[in-house]
C-alpha positions in Angstrom: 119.9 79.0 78.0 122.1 79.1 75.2 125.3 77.4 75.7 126.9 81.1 75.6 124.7 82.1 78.9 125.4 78.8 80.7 127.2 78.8 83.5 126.6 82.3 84.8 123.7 81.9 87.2 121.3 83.1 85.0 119.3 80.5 85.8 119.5 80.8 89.7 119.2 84.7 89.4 115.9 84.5 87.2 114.4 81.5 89.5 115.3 83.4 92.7 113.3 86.0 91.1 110.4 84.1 89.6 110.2 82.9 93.2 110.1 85.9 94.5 107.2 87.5 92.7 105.7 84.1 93.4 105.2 85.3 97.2 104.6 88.7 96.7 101.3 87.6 94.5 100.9 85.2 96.9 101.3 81.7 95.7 101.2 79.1 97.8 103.1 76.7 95.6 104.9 76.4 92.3 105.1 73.4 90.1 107.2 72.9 87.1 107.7 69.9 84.6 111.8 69.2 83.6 113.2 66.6 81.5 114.8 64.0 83.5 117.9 64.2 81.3 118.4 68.1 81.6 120.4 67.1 84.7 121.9 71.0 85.2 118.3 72.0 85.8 117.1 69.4 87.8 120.1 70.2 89.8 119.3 74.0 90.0 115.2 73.3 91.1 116.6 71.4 94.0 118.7 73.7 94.8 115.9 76.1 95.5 114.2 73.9 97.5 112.1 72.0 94.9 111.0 68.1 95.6 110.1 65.5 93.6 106.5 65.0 93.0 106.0 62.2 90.2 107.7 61.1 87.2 106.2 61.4 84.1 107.6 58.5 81.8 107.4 59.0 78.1 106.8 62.2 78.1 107.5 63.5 74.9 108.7 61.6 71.8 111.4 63.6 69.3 113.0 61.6 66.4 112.0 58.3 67.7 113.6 58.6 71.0 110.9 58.9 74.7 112.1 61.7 77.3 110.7 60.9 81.1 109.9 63.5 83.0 109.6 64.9 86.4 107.2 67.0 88.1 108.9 69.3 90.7 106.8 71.0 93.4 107.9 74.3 96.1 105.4 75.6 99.3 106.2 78.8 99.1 105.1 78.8 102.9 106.9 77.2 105.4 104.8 74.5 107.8 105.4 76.9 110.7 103.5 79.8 108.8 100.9 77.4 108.2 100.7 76.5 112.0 100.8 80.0 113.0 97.7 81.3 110.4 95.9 77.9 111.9 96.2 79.1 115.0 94.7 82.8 114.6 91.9 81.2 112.5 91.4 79.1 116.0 91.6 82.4 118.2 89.6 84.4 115.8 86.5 81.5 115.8 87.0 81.5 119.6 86.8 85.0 119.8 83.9 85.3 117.7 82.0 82.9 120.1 82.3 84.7 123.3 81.1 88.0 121.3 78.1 86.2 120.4 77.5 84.4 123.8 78.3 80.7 122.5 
């Protein structure tokens, strides 16, 4: 954002968004490369939950000068949603069985 715009949680309003519609078109998981030295938004990803994934060193080379960066990750689904779809695939296949006489 432009230094005008900084500061007003811009960023965390259009992320929450972003995140969001994510879901709703039903993402399982966002990823997103950052500069290691833009330290507000590295700041803000964690916020919402995002982890470190890898660091990408050398990245991109302006005037001379190598930026690292990271690569940021988010499941959009929780473990426990993940356990619970596991376990209707399970009852599903069992039901399926006894309807077929296995």
């Amino acid at each position: 954002f432009a230094p005008e715009f900084r500061g007003q949680g811009l960023g965390s309003k259009l992320l929450s968004a972003i995140l969001e519609h994510a879901k709703k078109f039903g993402l399982e998981k966002v990823e997103l490369h950052v500069y290691t030295s833009n330290i507000p938004a590295v700041a803000l990803y964690k916020k919402f939950g995002f982890e470190q994934e890898g660091l990408i060193k050398r990245y991109r080379e302006l005037d001379g000068q190598y930026f690292d960066c990271l690569a940021m990750g988010k499941f959009l689904w929780s473990q426990l949603v993940f356990m619970r779809l596991a376990l209707c695939v399970v009852l599903f296949i069992l039901d399926i069985k006894k309807i077929i006489g296995i």
